[in-house]
TORKOL-4160 file (C-alpha; in steps of 0.2 Angstrom, whole numbers, padded with zeros to 4 digits, m for minus):
288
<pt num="1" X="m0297" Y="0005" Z="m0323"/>
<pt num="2" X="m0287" Y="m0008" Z="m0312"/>
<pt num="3" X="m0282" Y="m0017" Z="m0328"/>
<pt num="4" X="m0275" Y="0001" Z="m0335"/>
<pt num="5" X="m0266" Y="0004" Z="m0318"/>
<pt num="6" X="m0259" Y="m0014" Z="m0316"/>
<pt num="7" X="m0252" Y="m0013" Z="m0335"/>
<pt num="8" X="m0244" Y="0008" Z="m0331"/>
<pt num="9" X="m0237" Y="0002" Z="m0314"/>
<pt num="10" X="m0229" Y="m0014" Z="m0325"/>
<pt num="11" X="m0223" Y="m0001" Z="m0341"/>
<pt num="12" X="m0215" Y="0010" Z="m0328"/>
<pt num="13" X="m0203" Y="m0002" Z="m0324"/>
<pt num="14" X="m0199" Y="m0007" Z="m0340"/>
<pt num="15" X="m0196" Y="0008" Z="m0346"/>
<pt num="16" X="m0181" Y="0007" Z="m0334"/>
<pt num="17" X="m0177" Y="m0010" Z="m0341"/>
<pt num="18" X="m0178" Y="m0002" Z="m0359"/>
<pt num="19" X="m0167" Y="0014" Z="m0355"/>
<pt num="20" X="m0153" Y="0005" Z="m0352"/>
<pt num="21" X="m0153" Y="m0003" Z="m0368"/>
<pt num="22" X="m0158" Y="0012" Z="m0379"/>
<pt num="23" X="m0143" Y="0021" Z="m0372"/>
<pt num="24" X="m0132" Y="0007" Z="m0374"/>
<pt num="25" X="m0139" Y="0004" Z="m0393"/>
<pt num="26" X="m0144" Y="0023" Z="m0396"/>
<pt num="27" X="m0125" Y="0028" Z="m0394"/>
<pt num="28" X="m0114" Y="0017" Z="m0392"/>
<pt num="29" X="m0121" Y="0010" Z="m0406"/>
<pt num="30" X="m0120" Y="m0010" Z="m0397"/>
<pt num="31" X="m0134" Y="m0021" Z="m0398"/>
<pt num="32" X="m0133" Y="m0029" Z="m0381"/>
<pt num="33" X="m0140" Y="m0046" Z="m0380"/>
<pt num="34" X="m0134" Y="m0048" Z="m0362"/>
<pt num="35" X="m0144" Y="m0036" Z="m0356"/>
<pt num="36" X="m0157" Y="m0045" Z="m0348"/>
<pt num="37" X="m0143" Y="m0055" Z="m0338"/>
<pt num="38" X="m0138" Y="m0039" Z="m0332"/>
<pt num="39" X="m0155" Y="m0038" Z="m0324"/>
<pt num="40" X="m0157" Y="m0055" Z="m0318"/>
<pt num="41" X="m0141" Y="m0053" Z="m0309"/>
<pt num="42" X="m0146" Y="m0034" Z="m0302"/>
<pt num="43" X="m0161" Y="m0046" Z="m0296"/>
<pt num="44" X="m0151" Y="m0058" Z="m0289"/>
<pt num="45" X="m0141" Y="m0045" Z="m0279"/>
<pt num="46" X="m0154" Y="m0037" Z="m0271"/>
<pt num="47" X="m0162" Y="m0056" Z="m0267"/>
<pt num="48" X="m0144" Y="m0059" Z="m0258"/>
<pt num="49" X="m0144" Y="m0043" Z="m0249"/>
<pt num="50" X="m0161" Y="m0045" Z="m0244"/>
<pt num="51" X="m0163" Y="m0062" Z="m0237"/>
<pt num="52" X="m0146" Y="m0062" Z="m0229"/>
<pt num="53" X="m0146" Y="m0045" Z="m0220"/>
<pt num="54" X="m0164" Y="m0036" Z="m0220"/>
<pt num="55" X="m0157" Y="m0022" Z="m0233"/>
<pt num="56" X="m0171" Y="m0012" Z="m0242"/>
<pt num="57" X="m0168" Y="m0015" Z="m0260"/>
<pt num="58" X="m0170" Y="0004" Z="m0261"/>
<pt num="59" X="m0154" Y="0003" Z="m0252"/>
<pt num="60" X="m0147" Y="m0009" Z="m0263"/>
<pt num="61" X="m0148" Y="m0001" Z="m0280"/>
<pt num="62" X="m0135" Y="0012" Z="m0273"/>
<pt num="63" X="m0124" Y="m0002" Z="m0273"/>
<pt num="64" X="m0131" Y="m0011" Z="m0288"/>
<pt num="65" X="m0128" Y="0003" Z="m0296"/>
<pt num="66" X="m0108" Y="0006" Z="m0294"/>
<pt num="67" X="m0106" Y="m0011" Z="m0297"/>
<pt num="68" X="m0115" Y="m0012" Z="m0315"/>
<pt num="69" X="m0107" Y="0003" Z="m0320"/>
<pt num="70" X="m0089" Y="m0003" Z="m0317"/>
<pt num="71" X="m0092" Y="m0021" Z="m0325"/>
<pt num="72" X="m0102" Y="m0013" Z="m0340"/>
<pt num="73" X="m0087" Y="0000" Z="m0341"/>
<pt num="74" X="m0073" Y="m0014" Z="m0343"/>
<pt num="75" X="m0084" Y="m0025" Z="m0353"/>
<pt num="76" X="m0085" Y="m0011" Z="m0367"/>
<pt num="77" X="m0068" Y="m0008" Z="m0365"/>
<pt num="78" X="m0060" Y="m0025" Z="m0366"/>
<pt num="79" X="m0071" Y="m0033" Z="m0376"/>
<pt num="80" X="m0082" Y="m0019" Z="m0386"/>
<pt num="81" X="m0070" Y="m0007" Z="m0388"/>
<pt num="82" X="m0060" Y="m0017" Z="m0402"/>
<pt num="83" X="m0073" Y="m0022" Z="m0412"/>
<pt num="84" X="m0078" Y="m0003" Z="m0415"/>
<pt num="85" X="m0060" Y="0001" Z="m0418"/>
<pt num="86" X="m0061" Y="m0010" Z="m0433"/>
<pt num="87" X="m0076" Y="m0011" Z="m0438"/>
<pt num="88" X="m0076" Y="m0001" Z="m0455"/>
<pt num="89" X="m0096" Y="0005" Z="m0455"/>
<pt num="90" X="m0111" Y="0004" Z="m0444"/>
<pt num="91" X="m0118" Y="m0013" Z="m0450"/>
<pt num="92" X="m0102" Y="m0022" Z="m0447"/>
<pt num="93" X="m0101" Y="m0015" Z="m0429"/>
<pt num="94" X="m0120" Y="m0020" Z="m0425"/>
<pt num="95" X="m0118" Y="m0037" Z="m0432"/>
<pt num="96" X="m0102" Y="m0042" Z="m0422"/>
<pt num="97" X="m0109" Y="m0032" Z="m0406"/>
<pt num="98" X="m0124" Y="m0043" Z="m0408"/>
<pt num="99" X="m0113" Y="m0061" Z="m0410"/>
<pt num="100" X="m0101" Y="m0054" Z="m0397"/>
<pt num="101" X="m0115" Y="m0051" Z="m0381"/>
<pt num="102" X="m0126" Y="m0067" Z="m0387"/>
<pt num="103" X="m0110" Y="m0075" Z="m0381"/>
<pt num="104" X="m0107" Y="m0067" Z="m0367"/>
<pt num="105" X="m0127" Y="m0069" Z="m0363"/>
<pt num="106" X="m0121" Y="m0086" Z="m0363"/>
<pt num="107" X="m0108" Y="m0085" Z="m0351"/>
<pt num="108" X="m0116" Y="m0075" Z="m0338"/>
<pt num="109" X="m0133" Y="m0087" Z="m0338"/>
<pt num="110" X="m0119" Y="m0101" Z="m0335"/>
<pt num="111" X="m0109" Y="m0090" Z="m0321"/>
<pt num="112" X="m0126" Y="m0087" Z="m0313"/>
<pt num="113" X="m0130" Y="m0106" Z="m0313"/>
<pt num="114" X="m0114" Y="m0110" Z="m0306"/>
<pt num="115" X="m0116" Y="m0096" Z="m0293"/>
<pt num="116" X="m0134" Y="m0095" Z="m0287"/>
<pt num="117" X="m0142" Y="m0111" Z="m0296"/>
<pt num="118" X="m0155" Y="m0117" Z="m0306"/>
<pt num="119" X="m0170" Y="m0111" Z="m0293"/>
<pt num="120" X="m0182" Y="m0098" Z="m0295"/>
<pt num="121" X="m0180" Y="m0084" Z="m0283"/>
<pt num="122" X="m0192" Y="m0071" Z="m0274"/>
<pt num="123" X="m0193" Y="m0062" Z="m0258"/>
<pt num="124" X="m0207" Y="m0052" Z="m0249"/>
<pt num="125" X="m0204" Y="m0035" Z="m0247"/>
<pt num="126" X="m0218" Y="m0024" Z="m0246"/>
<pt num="127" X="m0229" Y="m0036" Z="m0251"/>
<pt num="128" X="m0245" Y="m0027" Z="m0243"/>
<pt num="129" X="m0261" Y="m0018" Z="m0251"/>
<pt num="130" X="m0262" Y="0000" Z="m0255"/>
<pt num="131" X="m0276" Y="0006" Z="m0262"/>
<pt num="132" X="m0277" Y="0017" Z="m0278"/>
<pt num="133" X="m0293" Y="0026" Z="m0285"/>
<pt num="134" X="m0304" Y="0012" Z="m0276"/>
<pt num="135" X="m0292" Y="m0005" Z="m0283"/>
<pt num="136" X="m0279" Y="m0011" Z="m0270"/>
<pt num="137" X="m0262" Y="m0014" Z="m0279"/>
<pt num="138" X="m0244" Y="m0021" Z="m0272"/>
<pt num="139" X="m0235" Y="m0008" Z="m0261"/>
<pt num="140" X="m0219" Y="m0016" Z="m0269"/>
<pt num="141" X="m0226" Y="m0010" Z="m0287"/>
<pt num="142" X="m0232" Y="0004" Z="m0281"/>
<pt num="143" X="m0216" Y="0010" Z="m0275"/>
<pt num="144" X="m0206" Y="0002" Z="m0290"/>
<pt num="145" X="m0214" Y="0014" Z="m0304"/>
<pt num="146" X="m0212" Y="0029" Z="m0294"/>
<pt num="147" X="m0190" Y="0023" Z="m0293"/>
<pt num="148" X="m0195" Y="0019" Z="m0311"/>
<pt num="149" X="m0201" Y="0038" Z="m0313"/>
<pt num="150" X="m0190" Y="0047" Z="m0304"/>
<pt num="151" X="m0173" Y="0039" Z="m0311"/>
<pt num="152" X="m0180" Y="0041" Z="m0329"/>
<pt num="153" X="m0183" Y="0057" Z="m0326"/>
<pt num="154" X="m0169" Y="0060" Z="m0318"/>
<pt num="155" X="m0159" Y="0051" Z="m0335"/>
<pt num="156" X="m0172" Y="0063" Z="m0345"/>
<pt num="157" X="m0166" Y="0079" Z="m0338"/>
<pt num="158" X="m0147" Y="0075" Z="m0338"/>
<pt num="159" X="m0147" Y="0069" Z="m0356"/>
<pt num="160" X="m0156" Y="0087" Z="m0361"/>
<pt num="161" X="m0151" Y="0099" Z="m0351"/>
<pt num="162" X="m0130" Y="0094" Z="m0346"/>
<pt num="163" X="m0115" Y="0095" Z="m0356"/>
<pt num="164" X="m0112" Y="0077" Z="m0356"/>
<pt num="165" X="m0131" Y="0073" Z="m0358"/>
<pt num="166" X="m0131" Y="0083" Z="m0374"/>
<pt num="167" X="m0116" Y="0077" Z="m0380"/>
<pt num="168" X="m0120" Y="0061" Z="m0379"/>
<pt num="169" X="m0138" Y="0065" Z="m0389"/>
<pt num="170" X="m0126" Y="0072" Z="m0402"/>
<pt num="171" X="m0118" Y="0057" Z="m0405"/>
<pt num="172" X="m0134" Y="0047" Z="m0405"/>
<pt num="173" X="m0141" Y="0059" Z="m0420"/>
<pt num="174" X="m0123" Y="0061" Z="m0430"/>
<pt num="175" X="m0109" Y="0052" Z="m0423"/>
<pt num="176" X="m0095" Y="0058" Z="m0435"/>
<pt num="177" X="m0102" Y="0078" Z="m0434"/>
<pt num="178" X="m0099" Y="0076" Z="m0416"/>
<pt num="179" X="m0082" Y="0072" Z="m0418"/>
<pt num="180" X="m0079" Y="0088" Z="m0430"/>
<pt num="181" X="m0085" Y="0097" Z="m0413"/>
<pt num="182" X="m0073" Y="0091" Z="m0403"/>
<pt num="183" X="m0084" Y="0078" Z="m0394"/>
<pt num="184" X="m0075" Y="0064" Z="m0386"/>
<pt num="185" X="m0085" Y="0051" Z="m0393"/>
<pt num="186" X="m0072" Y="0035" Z="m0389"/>
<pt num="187" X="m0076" Y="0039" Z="m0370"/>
<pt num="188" X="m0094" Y="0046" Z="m0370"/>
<pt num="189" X="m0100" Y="0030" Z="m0379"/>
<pt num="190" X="m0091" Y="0019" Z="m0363"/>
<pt num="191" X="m0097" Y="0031" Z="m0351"/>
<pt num="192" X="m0117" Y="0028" Z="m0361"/>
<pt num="193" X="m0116" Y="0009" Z="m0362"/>
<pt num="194" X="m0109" Y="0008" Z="m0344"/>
<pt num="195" X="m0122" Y="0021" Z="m0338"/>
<pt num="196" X="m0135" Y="0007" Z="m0347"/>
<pt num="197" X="m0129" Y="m0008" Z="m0340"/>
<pt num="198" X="m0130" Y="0003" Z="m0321"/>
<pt num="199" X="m0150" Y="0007" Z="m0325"/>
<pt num="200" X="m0154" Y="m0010" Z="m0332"/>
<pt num="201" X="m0147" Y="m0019" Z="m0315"/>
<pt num="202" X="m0157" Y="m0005" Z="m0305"/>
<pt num="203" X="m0172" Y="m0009" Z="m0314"/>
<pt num="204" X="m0169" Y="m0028" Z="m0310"/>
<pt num="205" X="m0166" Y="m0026" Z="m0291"/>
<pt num="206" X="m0183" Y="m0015" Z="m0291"/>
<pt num="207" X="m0192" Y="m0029" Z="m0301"/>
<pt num="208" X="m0186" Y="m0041" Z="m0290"/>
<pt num="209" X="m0197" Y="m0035" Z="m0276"/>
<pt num="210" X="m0214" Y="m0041" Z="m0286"/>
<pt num="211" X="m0207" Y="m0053" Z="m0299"/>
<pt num="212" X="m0201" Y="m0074" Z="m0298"/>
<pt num="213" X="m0185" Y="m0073" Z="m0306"/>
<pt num="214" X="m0172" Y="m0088" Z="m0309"/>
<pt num="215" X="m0155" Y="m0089" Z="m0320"/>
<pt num="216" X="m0164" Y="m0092" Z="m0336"/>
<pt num="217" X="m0176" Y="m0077" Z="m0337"/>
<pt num="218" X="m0165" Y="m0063" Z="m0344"/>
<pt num="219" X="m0168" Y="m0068" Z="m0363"/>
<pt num="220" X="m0186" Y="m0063" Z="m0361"/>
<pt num="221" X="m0180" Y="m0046" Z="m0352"/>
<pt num="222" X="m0170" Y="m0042" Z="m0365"/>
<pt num="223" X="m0181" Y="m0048" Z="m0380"/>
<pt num="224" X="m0196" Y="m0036" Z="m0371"/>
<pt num="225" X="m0182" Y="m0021" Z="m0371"/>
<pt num="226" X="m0178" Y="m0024" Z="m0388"/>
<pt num="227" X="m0198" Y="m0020" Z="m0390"/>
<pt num="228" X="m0198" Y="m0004" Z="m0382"/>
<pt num="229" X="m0182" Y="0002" Z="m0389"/>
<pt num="230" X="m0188" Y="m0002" Z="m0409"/>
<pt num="231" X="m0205" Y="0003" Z="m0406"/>
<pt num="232" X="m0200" Y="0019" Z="m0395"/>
<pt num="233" X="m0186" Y="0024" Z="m0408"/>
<pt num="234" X="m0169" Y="0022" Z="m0406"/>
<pt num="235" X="m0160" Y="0035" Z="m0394"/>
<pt num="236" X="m0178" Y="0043" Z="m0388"/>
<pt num="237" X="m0183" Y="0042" Z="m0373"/>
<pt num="238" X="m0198" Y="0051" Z="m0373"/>
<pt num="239" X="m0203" Y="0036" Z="m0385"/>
<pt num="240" X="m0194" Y="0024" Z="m0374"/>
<pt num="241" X="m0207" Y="0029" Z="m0361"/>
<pt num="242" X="m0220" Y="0028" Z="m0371"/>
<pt num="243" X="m0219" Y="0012" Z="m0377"/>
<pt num="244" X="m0214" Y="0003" Z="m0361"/>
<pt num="245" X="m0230" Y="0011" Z="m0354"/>
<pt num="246" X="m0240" Y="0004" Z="m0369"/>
<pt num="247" X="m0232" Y="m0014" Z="m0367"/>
<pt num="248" X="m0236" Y="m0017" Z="m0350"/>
<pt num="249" X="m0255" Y="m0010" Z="m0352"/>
<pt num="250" X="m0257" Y="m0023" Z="m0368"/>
<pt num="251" X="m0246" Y="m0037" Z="m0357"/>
<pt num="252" X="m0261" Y="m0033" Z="m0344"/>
<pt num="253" X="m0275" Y="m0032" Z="m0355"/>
<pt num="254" X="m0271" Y="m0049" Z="m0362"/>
<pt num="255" X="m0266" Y="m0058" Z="m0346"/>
<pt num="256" X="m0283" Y="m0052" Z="m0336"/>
<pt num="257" X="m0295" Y="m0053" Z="m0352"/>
<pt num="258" X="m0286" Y="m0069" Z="m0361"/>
<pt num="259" X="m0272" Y="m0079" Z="m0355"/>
<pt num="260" X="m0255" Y="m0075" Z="m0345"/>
<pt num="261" X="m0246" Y="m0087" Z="m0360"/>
<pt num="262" X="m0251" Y="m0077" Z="m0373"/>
<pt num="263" X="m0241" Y="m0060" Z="m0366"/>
<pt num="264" X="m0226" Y="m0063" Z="m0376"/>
<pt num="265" X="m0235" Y="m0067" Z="m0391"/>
<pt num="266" X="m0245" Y="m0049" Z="m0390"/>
<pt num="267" X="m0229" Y="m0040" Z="m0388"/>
<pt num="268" X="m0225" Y="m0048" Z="m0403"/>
<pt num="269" X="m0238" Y="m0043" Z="m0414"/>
<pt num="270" X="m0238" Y="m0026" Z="m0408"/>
<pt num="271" X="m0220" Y="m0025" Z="m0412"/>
<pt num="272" X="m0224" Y="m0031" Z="m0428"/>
<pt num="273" X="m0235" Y="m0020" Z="m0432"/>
<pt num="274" X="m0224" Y="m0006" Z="m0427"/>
<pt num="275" X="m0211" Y="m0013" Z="m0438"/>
<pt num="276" X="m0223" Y="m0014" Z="m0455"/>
<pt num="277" X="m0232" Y="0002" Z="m0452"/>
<pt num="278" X="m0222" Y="0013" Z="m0440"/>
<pt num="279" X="m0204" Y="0006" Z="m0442"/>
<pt num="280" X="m0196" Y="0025" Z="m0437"/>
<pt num="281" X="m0203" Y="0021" Z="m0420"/>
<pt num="282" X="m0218" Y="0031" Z="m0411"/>
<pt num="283" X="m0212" Y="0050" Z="m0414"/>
<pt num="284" X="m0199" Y="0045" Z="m0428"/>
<pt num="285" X="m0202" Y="0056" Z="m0445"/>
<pt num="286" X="m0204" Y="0047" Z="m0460"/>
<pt num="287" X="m0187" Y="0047" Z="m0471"/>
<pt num="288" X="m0190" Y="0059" Z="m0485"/>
């Protein structure tokens, strides 16, 4: 039970993590390699803001928040934005999306060095025992997977039951129908991959709170995202959910039972395994 616990608390944050990128790669159809950056540097904001002033980082993320979304905004538009224009299908646009943000991955691990460092970072913040169903967890956890919760569920309910939310689900299913509809899909994709970047530096600043975190770290974010998204399916976030939830029960399972190394490579295998058996994702249906 305090294994299970551990790995759902974990999942729930990652399920954050992994929203972001699912609506930046379920929509606007952009691999972003640079997501994990984004988190590190949602981290780092919250580590800033903490240490130097006292600020809760459940304050922070208001201001994380703002802040992603406007930089993820120009970043789509300045640099994204031209290669959808010319891309000719949705193969070419993926692959020049992907060699475009493992550059810019690149240059914000190298802006962040130069900023903040080489160090590892943390803080304590809530870092006192609560006790759930006889185990005693983190407060910090704790209180990060019930954020985690509430802004998916929050994201869940927007996407099915606004305007925008549903538009933007229409052109995750069938971009080019939702243009004969009169869909604005030049804008609504910006607004979704800026909308991603803003959820992904949340979900940075919150697991900041229980997490070591340095420069460097963000590839192994983004690479666990990546997971979820594929293993979820793209553009569903009830499988997004699902999967994060599943990844950190196995990360748990083999860091309490085995060894805390071998956590990448079991994410791996699983994700492998989705891939050769399950590649439409956990609630995907078979191409016919």
């Amino acid at each position: 039970m305090d294994i299970l616990i551990t790995g759902i608390l974990l999942g729930g944050t990652y399920a954050l993590i992994a929203m972001g990128l699912n609506l930046q790669y379920g929509v606007a159809r952009i691999m972003n390699l640079a997501n994990g950056e984004i988190l590190v540097a949602g981290g780092y904001f919250a580590f800033i803001a903490y240490t130097s002033t006292q600020l809760s980082p459940l304050l922070t993320i208001f201001v994380v928040a703002p802040i992603a979304f406007g930089l993820n905004w120009l970043i789509y538009v300045l640099m994204l934005q031209p290669l959808v224009n010319r891309a000719k299908n949705r193969g070419q646009l993926e692959q020049d999306s992907i060699l475009a943000t493992f550059g810019l991955s690149f240059i914000g691990v190298g802006l962040m060095l130069s900023f903040f460092g080489g160090d590892y970072f943390s803080y304590s913040f809530m870092a006192v025992p609560v006790e759930l169903l006889g185990n005693t967890y983190g407060a910090n956890r704790v209180l990060s997977f019930v954020m985690a919760v509430l802004i998916c569920g929050a994201l869940y309910l927007w996407l099915n039951q606004s305007r925008a939310g549903l538009s933007i689900r229409a052109i995750a299913t069938a971009p080019a129908s939702a243009r004969l509809v009169g869909i604005d899909v030049k804008t609504l994709s910006a607004l979704a991959f800026a909308l991603g970047g803003a959820v992904t530096a949340v979900g940075g600043a919150l697991i900041s709170t229980y997490l070591t975190l340095d420069a460097s770290t963000g590839v192994v974010f983004t690479l666990k995202a990546l997971i979820i998204v594929i293993m979820g399916g793209v553009g569903d976030v009830r499988g997004t959910i699902v999967a994060a939830l599943l990844l950190g029960v196995l990360e748990t399972v083999v860091a309490s039972l085995l060894d805390p190394g071998l956590t990448l490579a079991a994410a791996y295998v699983m994700f492998l395994a989705i891939l050769l058996f399950r590649p439409q994702g956990l609630f995907g249906k078979k191409p016919t």
